[in-house]
Every structure is written in structure tokens, then in C-alpha cells.
N, C-alpha and C positions, 0 to 999 in steps of 0.2 A: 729415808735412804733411797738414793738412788743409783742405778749398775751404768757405766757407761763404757761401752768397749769401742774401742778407736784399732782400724784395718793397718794391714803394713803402708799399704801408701798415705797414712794419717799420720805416721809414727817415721816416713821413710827415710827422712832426713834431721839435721840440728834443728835447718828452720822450722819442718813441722812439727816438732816435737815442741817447739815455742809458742806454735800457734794452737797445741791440743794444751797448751798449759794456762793460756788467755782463755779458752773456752771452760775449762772447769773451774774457771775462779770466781765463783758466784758463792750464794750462801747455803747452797744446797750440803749436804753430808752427801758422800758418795765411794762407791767401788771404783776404779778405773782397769778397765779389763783390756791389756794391750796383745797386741800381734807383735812377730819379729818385723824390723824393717825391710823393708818391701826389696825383693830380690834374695834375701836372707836363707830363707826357708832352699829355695830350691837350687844354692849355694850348698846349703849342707845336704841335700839328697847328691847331689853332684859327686862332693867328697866322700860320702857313704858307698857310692857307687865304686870310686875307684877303690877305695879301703876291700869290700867285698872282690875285686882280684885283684888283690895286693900289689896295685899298683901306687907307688909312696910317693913317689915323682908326682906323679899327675895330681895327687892329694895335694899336695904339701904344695903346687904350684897356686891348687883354689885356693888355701886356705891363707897362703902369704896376703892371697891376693883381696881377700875377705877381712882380713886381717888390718890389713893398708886403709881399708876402704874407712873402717871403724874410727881409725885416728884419727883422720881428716874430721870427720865427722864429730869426735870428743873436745878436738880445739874448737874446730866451730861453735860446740854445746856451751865449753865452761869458759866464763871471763879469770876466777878467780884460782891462783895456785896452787887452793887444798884442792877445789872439784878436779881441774885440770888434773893435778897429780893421782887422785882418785879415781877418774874415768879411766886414766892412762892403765895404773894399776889391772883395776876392772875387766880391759881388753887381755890385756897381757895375760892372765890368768883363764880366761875363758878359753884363748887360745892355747895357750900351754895345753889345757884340759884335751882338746880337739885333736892336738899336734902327737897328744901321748897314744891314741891309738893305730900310729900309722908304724910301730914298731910291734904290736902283740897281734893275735887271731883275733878277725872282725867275725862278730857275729849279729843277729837282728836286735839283740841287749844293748849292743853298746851302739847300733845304730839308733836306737831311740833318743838315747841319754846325747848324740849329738844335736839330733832334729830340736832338741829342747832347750839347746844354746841361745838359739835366736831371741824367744823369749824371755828369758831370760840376762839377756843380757842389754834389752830394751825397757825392760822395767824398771832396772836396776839404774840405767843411765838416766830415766827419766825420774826415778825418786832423789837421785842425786841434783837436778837441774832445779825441781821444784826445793831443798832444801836450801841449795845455794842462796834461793831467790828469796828466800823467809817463811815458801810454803808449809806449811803443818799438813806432812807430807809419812805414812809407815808404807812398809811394803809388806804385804803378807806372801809368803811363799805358797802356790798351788800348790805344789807339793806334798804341802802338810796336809792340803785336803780335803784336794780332788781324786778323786779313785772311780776304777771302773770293774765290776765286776766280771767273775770267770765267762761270762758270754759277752765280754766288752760292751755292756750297755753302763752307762753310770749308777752309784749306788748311791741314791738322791740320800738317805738317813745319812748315810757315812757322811755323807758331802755336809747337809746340811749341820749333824753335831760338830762336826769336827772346823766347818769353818767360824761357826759362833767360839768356837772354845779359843781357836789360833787371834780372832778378834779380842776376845776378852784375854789374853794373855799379851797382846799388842797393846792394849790399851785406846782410851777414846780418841778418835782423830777425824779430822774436817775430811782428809782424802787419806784414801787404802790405795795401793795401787799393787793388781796381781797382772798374775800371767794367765793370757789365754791357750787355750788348745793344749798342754802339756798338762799331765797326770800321773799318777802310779796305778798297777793293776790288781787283780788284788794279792798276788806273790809278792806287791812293795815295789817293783822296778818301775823303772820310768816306763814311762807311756804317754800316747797322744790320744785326743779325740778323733783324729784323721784331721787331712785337709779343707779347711774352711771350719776349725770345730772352735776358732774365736768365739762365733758366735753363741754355738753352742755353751760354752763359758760362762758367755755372758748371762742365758735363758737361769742356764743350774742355778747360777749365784745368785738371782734376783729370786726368783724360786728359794734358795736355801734361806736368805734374807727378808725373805717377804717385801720387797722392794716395791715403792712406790708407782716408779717408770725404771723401762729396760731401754737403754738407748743404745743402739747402733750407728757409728758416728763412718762415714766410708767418703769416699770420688764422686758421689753423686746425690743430689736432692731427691730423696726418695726412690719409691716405689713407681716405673714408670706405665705408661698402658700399653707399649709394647717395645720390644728393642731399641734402641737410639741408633744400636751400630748397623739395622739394615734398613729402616724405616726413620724420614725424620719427622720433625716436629712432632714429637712423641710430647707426652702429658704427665707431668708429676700427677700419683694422684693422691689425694687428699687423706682418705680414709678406705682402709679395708678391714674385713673380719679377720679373725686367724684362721677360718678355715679357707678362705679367700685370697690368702697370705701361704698360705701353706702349699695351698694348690700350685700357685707360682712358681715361688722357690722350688717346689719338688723337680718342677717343668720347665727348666731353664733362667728364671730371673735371678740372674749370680750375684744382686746387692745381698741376698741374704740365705744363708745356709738353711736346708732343705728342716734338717735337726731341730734347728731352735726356735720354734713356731708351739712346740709340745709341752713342753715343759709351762713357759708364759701362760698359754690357754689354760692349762689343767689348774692353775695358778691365781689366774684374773689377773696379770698382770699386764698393762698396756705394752707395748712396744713401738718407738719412736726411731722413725729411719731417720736418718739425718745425713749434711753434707760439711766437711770437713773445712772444707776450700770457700764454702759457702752458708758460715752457720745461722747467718738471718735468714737464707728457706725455710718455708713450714714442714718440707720436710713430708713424709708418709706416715698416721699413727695407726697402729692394728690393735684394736682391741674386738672385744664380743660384739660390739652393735653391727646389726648387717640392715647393710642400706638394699632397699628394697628396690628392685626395678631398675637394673642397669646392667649392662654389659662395663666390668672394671677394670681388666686388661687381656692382652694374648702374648703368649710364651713360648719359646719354642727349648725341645731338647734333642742334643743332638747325642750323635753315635747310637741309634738305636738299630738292633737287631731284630727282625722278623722272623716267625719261626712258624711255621704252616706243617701240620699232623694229619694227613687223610687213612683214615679206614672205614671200611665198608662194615667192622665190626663194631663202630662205635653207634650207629643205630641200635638203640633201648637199649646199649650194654651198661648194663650196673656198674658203680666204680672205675671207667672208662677214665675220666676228669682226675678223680682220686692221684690215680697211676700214673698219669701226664706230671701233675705236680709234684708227686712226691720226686722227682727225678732231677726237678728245678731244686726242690728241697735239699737232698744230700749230696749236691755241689752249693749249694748257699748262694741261688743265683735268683733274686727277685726279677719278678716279673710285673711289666707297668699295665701292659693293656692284654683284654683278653677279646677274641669274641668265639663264638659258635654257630655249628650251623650241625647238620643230622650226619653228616658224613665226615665234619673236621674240626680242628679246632686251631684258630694262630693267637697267638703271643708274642708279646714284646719285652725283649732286654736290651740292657745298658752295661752290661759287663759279659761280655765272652770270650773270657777267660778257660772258661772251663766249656766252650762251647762245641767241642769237636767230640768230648767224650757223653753230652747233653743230647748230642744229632746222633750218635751210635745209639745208646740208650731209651729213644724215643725209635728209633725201629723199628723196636723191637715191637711193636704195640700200629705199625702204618707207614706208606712213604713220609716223606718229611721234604720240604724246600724249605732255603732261607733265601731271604732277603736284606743285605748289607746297607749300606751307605742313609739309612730311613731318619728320620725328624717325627717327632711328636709337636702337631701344633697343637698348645692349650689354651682355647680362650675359657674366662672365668668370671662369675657373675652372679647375677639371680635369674638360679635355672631353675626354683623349686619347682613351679607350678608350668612355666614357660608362656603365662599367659600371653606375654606381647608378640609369643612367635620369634624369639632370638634366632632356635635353633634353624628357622626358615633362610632367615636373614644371613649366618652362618653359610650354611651352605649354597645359596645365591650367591654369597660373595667368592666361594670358590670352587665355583662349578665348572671352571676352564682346569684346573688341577686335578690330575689321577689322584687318586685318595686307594690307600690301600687297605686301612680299616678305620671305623671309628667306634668309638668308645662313649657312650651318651645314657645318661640314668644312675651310672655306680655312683655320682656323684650330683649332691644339689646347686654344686656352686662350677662345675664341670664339663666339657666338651670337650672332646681329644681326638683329632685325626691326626692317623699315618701317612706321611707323606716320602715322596725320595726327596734326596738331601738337596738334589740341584734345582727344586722347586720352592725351596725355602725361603726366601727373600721374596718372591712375586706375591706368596703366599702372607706374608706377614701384611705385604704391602695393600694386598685387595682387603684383607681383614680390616685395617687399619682405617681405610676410606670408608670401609660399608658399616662399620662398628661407631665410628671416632667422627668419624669428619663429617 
């Protein structure tokens, strides 16, 4: 068995949806884990928006207009007059569903149960096209189960009985074909993995199936050694570890969600990045072997917040550190980087959200500065030992760049500087010549 999840821009159109259907038609057995089509998703956050102030007009103009877009799209799909009639059907119903909440009180329940449209209505058009065509083709409903437990982490037992059982009551089939990222929680309501939790999906189910290979099918051949959009001639690369892979992801590389790197590892299950547009590349595969002695790529994350604590109290004070965290803690606001010194302490976030009542609350304990507009650059590799002097290397290449902290040791395969955001590009680019080239 194999898991294969294909992105919304794989899925985004009739035509690609013809061409992820030439790709899985080999002799393998397989899951096919799809995304809504591309645009879809943030279509229906759109209409969820206006629904939330009851504005129905403005709703009901996205949805027409989501709506239209779908048709075009199902004649394109179907040659024959039962699919064609059936697609049509399909739409009309989905919509209907969508169009009924712009008459009742919107709540965050029934904003779920919209966000879950998408995918669902991309599987379902897709198990129709492969039927058409003579494929031996079931659809298993996420639904039955995928679940997340009361702290919204997945409930891997639930997941894993409950999909063998929804399999075994579908019966044997050459391709399954589910929905990514949509779930229930564990009250039963619909529910998502958040944004990018395709992949996520994908990880659970090869994980609950014990799956062979987990493939990741997206816009691009693989895993690359550093951006394409600020640096070029970047480098697919060949092979990384998952803690190698994970680093990335966490750190910027958007071919592949931060999430679904955990599940695979704890697993042994490989993982094959792939290109859509381009299915004879080899592509990126991640599994446990680490290649030894390399610098593999640099990544950057953006939107990162600085956050500097000085007191004069935190020399030798016991439980100093303690009391800082707990404070990230009971706002639920991870922190990526730390460092210290006898008089302070900075940190780095990616959501500040709750960051105006985070700076009152840290006060209380020292002054406090932040620092906005910041980038994490992460190059990543074999840093166990550092025998060859990477991290020299590293920092010769950007020693023309202010660095506001860095991060080196919490990690074997790890290197993290702070940088400001409108140094980010110069910075990919000296890494990239003194690493790569």
C-alpha cells in the first residue's frame, strides 16, 4: 500500500485532475489523499467571513461566483451524460449546503463544516472521473475517521481502527481515494487539521496503514537547497533525513507542512516529494539515513517577532526562565529561538496574537523590547560534530549582515540566525554561493 496526496494546484483544474489520474495508474494499491482546488479553500474563508457579519450579499456574490467556476470545470471533467449529469448534481448540492447558511446565525461550527466543502467536493469529482474512465476507483469518507482529540492533536488509535474498519467495510480496491486536511473532533463536529494539514493526512494515513511509501505529489521537484523565489539556480535535493526535513519545513520550506515529518519517522515510513507538472523527476525522498558531511539546504521564516527581557534580578535567580515561559505558556504562543546571557533573556515568535498582553505580563519580572519585521535564517545539515568547520563557513558568508541572535547546539542538524526582514534575500544569496556554489 501506498499513501499519495496530490496539493490544490495538482487537483486545480479538469485538466490536472487528468493528469493526477495518468499518474496513479500503475500497479501499485494505493490511498489518494486530495486537497480542495486550488483557490477554493480561501474562497470559502472569504464567505465564512462575510457570513460572520451577516453580510449575505457579499456571501452569496463569492459563492455564485465559486459556484460558476465549478461548472466550467465539471463539463470540462465529464465526456459522458451520466458523469456530466452527476458532477452537475454534485455541485448543486454542495452549494445548496453552503448557500443555507447565509439565512441562520453563523457560528465557528458551521464555519468548519464549510472549509470542509472543498475537499470534499474534489474527491468526489475525482472518484467520479476515474469511474467514468473504467478505474476501480472507492471513496472513503475522512470523516468516518479522522478525529482530533480535546487538545486538537490527532487520535492516531482512533484514526488507525477506524480507518481499517471504514476499508474493510468498502471493500478491496486498486485506489481509495480520501479527503485531506478535514476531520471531526472529538464532540463529532467537523473539524480541520488547519492550513497545509493535507499533508498532515497524508503522514496519519500511511502511519494508520503501515504504508510502504508516503508520497507528496505538489508544483515542484522536490525539496530544494534554498528558495527559488530569492535565489536562483537552486538544487533539488536528492535525499534528506526527517530530522533534516523537519528542520526545513518548520523553517520556511512551504513544499511540505511543518506537521507531517512526525508521524512518518516515529513510523519508518519513507517519504517521496514529488512534482505534479513533472512526474519523471526524482524528486526528494526523506527517510532515516543521514548523509554525513554536508551542508543540505537554508530556509528562511518569516514574520518572526523578537522579544528581549532584561533584569538585573535574573542573575543566580532560581526559576527566573521557569516564569518567562510559563507566560508564553498560558497564551499558547510557541517560541522558536532562545538565547541568554546573566542579565537577559530574547526569544522568538511567529504568532502575536496575544502579544501586547505577553509584553504587559513579562514586565512584570524586567524591561522588555521587541523587535518586528525579523526572519529566521535556517541552514541544515551535519552539524553533529562540525568537524569540517560549517559553522565558520556560515558565518564568513554573512558577516556583512547584522545578526540579532543565533541559535547553534539545540540542534544536530541546525543553525538559526535572526535576522531583519529586509536583509533576507542578500542573506539567502551569500549562503547560497559560500554553502552551494
Amino acid at each position: 500500500m501506498r499513501v499519495l496526496k496530490f496539493g490544490g494546484t495538482s487537483v486545480g483544474s479538469a485538466q490536472r485532475m487528468m493528469e493526477v489520474a495518468n499518474i496513479i495508474d500503475d500497479s501499485h494499491q494505493k490511498i489518494v489523499v486530495l486537497s480542495a482546488m486550488s483557490g477554493t479553500t480561501n474562497s470559502l474563508v472569504e464567505i465564512a467571513n462575510y457570513l460572520y457579519k451577516q453580510n449575505h450579499d457579499g456571501a452569496n456574490e463569492v459563492i455564485n461566483n465559486l459556484e460558476a467556476k465549478y461548472e466550467q470545470e465539471v463539463i470540462k471533467l465529464f465526456k459522458s451524460e451520466e458523469y456530466l449529469k452527476k458532477g452537475k448534481q454534485l455541485i448543486k448540492s454542495h452549494f445548496d449546503f453552503i448557500k443555507s447558511f447565509t439565512i441562520d446565525m453563523f457560528t465557528v461550527f458551521e464555519e468548519k463544516a464549510i472549509l470542509a466543502q472543498g475537499e470534499l467536493i474534489s474527491t468526489a469529482l475525482f472518484h467520479y472521473f476515474l469511474k467514468e474512465n473504467g478505474k476501480d476507483s472507492t471513496l472513503l469518507p475522512a470523516l468516518d475517521y479522522m478525529r482530533i482529540d480535546k487538545n486538537n492533536e490527532p487520535d492516531a488509535t482512533y484514526i488507525k481502527e477506524n480507518l481499517k474498519k471504514v476499508i474493510k467495510e468498502q471493500g478491496d480496491s486498486k485506489i481509495y481515494i480520501t479527503q485531506g486536511y478535514i476531520c471531526r473532533n472529538a464532540f463529532g463536529e467537523i473539524d480541520n487539521l488547519q492550513r497545509g494539514g493535507s499533508d498532515y493526512s497524508a503522514s496519519l494515513i500511511g502511519t494508520a496503514t503501515e504504508a510502504d511509501e508516503i508520497q507528496i505529489w505538489t508544483d515542484i521537484d522536490g525539496m530544494h537547497n534554498n528558495d527559488p523565489r530569492y535565489v536562483e539556480n537552486t538544487k533539488s535535493i536528492s535525499e534528506l533525513s526527517f530530522d533534516e526535513a523537519a528542520e526545513l519545513a518548520y523553517f520556511g520550506a512551504k513544499i511540505l507542512h511543518p506537521t507531517s515529518v512526525l508521524p512518518a519517522k516515529l513510523a519508518n515510513i519513507p517519504v517521496r516529494l514529488l512534482n505534479t507538472m513533472k512526474p519523471e523527476a526524482e524528486g526528494t525522498l526523506i527517510s532515516s539515513k543521514q548523509r554525513k558531511e554536508r551542508m543540505a539546504a537554508v530556509a528562511a521564516k518569516d514574520g518572526i517577532t523578537a522579544i528581549k527581557i532584561k533584569s538585573g534580578r535574573m542573575l543566580l535567580a532560581y526559576g527566573f526562565l521557569r516564569k518567562v515561559f510559563e507566560i508564553f505558556e498560558s497564551y499558547k504562543t510557541p517560541i522558536d529561538m532562545i538565547t541568554t546571557s546573566e542579565v537577559g533573556v530574547s526569544v522568538t515568535i511567529d504568532d502575536d496574537k496575544h502579544l501586547t498582553e505577553i509584553v504587559n505580563d513579562l514586565k512584570k519580572y524586567g524591561s522588555v523590547e521587541v523587535d518586528r519585521e525579523q526572519v529566521i535564517v535556517c541552514v541544515v545539515g551535519d552539524l553533529i560534530a562540525d568537524n569540517r568547520g560549517y559553522a565558520n563557513t556560515i558565518f564568513d558568508a554573512v558577516k556583512e549582515i547584522p545578526i540579532r541572535m543565533i541559535s547553534y547546539g539545540g540542534s544536530n542538524y541546525n543553525l538559526s540566525l535572526l535576522i531583519n526582514a529586509n536583509d533576507k534575500k542578500k542573506a539567502l544569496n551569500l549562503l547560497s554561493d559560500k554553502l552551494f556554489n
